[in-house]
Each structure stands twice: as structure tokens, then as C-alpha cells.
VMD Tcl script that draws the C-alpha trace (Angstrom):
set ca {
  {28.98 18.52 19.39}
  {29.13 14.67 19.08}
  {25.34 14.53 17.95}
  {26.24 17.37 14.98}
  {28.66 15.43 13.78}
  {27.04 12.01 13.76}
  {23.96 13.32 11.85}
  {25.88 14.81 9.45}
  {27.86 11.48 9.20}
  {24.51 9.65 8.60}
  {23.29 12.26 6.33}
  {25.64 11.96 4.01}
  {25.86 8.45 4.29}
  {22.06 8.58 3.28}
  {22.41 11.17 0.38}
  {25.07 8.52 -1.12}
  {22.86 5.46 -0.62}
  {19.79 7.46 -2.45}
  {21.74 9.55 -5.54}
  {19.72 9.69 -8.39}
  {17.04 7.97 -6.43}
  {13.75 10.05 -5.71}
  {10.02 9.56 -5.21}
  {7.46 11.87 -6.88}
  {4.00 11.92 -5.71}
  {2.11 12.58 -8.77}
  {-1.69 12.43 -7.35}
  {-3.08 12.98 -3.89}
  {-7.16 12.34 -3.93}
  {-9.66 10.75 -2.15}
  {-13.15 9.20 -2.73}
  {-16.13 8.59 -0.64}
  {-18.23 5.77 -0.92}
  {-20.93 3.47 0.95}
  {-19.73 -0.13 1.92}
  {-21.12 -3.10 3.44}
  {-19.53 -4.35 7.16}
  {-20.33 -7.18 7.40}
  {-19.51 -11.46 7.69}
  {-19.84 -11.02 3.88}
  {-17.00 -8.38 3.30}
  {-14.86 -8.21 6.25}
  {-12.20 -11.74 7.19}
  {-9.26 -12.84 8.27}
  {-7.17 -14.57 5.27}
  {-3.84 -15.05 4.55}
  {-4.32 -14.79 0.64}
  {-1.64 -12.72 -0.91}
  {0.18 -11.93 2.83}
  {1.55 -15.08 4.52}
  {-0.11 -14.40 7.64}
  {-4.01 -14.02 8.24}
  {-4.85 -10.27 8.05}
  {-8.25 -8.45 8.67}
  {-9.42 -7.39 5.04}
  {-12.40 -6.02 3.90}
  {-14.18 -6.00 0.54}
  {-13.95 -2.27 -1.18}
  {-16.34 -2.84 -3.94}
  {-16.62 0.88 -4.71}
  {-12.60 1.22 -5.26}
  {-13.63 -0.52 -9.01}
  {-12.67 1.75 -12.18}
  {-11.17 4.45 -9.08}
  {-7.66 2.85 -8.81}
  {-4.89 2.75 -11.23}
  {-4.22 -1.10 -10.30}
  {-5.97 -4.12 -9.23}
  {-6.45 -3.82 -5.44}
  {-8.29 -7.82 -5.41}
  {-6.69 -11.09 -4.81}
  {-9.40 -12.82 -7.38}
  {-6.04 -14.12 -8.85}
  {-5.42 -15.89 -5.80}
  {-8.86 -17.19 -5.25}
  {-10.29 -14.90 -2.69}
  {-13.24 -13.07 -3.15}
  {-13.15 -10.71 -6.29}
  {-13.75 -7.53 -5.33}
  {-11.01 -5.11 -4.71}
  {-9.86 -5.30 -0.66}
  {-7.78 -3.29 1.96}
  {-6.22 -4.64 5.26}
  {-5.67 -3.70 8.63}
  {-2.73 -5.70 9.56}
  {-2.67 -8.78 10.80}
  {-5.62 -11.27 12.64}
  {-5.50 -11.88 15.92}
  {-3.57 -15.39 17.01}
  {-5.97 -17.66 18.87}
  {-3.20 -17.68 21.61}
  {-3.25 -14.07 22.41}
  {-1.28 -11.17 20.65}
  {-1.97 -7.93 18.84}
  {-3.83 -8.07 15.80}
  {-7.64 -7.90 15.07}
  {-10.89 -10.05 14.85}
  {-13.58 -10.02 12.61}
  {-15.40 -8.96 15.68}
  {-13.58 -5.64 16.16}
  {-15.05 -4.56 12.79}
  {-18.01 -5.58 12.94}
  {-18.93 -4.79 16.57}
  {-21.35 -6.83 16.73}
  {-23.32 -4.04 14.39}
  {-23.12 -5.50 10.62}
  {-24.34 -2.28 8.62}
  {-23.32 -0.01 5.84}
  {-20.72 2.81 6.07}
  {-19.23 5.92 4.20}
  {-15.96 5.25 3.21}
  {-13.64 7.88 2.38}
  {-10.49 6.35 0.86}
  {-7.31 8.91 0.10}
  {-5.03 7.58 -2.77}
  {-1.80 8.87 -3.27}
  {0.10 7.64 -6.49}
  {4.19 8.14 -6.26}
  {6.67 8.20 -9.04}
  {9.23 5.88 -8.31}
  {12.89 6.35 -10.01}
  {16.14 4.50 -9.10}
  {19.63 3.90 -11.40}
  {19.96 0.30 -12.10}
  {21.41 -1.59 -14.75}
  {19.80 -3.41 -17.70}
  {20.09 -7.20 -19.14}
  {22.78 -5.69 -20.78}
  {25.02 -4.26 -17.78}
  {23.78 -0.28 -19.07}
  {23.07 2.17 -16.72}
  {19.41 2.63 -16.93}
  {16.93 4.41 -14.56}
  {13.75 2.23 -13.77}
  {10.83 4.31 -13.45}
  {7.36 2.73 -11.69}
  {4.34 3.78 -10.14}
  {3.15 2.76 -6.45}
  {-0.56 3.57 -5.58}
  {-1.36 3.71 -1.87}
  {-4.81 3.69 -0.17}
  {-5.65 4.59 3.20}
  {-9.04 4.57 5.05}
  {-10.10 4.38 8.83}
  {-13.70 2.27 9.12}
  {-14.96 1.87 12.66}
  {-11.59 3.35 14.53}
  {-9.47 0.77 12.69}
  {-6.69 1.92 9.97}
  {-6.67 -0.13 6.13}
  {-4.50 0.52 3.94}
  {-3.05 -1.34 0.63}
  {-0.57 -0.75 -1.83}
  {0.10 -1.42 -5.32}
  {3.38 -1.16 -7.60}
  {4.05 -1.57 -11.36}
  {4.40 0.03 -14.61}
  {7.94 -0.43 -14.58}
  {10.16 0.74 -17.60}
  {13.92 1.61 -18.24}
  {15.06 4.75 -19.50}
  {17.99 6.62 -20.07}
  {20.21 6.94 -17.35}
  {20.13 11.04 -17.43}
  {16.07 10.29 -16.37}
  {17.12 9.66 -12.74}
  {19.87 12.18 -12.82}
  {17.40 15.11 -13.36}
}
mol new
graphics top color blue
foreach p $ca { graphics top sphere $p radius 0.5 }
foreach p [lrange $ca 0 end-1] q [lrange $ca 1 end] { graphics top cylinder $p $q radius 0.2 }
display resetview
């Protein structure tokens, strides 16, 4: 009886956190492609994470995704990229090498990439104190190459409407 009652507690607890909150998903697709694996697409950098992750090079995500999916603003190589989480520490840890993409077999691969693009609506308030409701987009990408999981995300296209938006 104890358990009914707590989820219930935390259930409504989580309804009033998230009113007029939601998340749409708008598109659901996918798109297969050939890709190189090799020293010249797949590394370990820490450009635009903090912390070195494995990333390869997605050149056939270009004119596919609603948003830039590259770090060429940050200097790394220009074509669009995914990651699988973070590089391996030289002191031991989880994480990944270059080596556990490539496997010691640099060749080409099909690539089937799923992208799922989610409406994204919360109440806020605007520079002048109104109750608005912020509307964005997010754009997610997922793909498994060799056993190993990449994914990468994307958000923007944010805009304010009337409050009566989120309330729908």
C-alpha cells in the first residue's frame, strides 16, 4: 500500500513540475549511407565536449539534417560528426579507442542513421516578465558502426509565443 501511495505522490509531483510543458516528435526517419572508418574520420577530441570523445566524420549527414552536426566552428574537421561517448583515459577506465573502431580493419561501411526531430514547448517568461511559451526544435541522431552506439544532438529555433501555445 506504501508503494501506491508514494508513486502517486511522485506522480503528481511530476505532473506539477511539467504543466504546460510537452515534447512533440514531429519526424522519425532514417538514412543509409557509405562512410569511411578510418585514421582519417574516426578520433578522440575534446572539441565542443570538455572531455575527449570517440567521433567520427558523417560526411553523408550534409543537406540530410535540419542543423549543423560539425564543430568546423570550433576548428575540428568540417564535416558533420557523431560520438560515442567518451575516449578511453590512458590510466584505465571505460570509454573507447580509436582502435575499437577501427579494428585494426580501416574500410568503408553502410551507415544507417535514424533522426528523430522533437517539438520542444515550455512556459517561461519574456524580457518583459510576460508569460510566454518558448517553442524549439531538438534533432537527434543515432547510429551503431562496428557494435559501437553514436549519437548527437542538436537544439535551436527557439521563439516565444503566446502563453495559450503551451497550454494547448
Amino acid at each position: 500500500m506504501k508503494k501506491v501511495l508514494l508513486l502517486g505522490a511522485l506522480l503528481t509531483i511530476t505532473s506539477n513540475v511539467w504543466a504546460g510543458n510537452s515534447e512533440r516528435v514531429l519526424l522519425r526517419d532514417a538514412k543509409t549511407f557509405s562512410t569511411e572508418v578510418s585514421t582519417a574520420t574516426v578520433r578522440c577530441s575534446e572539441i565542443g565536449y570538455g572531455a575527449k570523445e570517440l567521433k567520427i566524420n558523417l560526411a553523408g549527414l550534409d543537406g540530410w539534417t535540419l542543423f549543423d552536426h560539425t564543430n568546423s566552428n570550433f576548428g575540428d574537421i568540417g564535416d558533420p560528426c557523431m560520438t560515442a561517448g567518451r575516449c578511453k583515459a590512458p590510466w584505465g577506465g571505460g570509454g573507447f579507442t580509436v582502435d575499437d573502431l577501427i579494428q585494426n580493419n580501416p574500410g568503408v561501411e553502410a551507415v544507417t542513421v535514424v533522426r528523430t526531430v522533437t517539438e520542444l514547448k515550455f512556459e517561461t517568461r519574456d524580457e518583459n516578465n510576460q508569460e510566454v511559451c518558448q517553442r524549439s526544435l531538438r534533432e537527434d541522431l543515432q547510429t551503431t558502426i562496428r557494435g559501437i552506439n553514436f549519437s548527437h544532438s542538436r537544439h535551436g529555433l527557439d521563439q516565444n509565443f503566446p502563453i495559450e501555445v503551451c497550454r494547448k
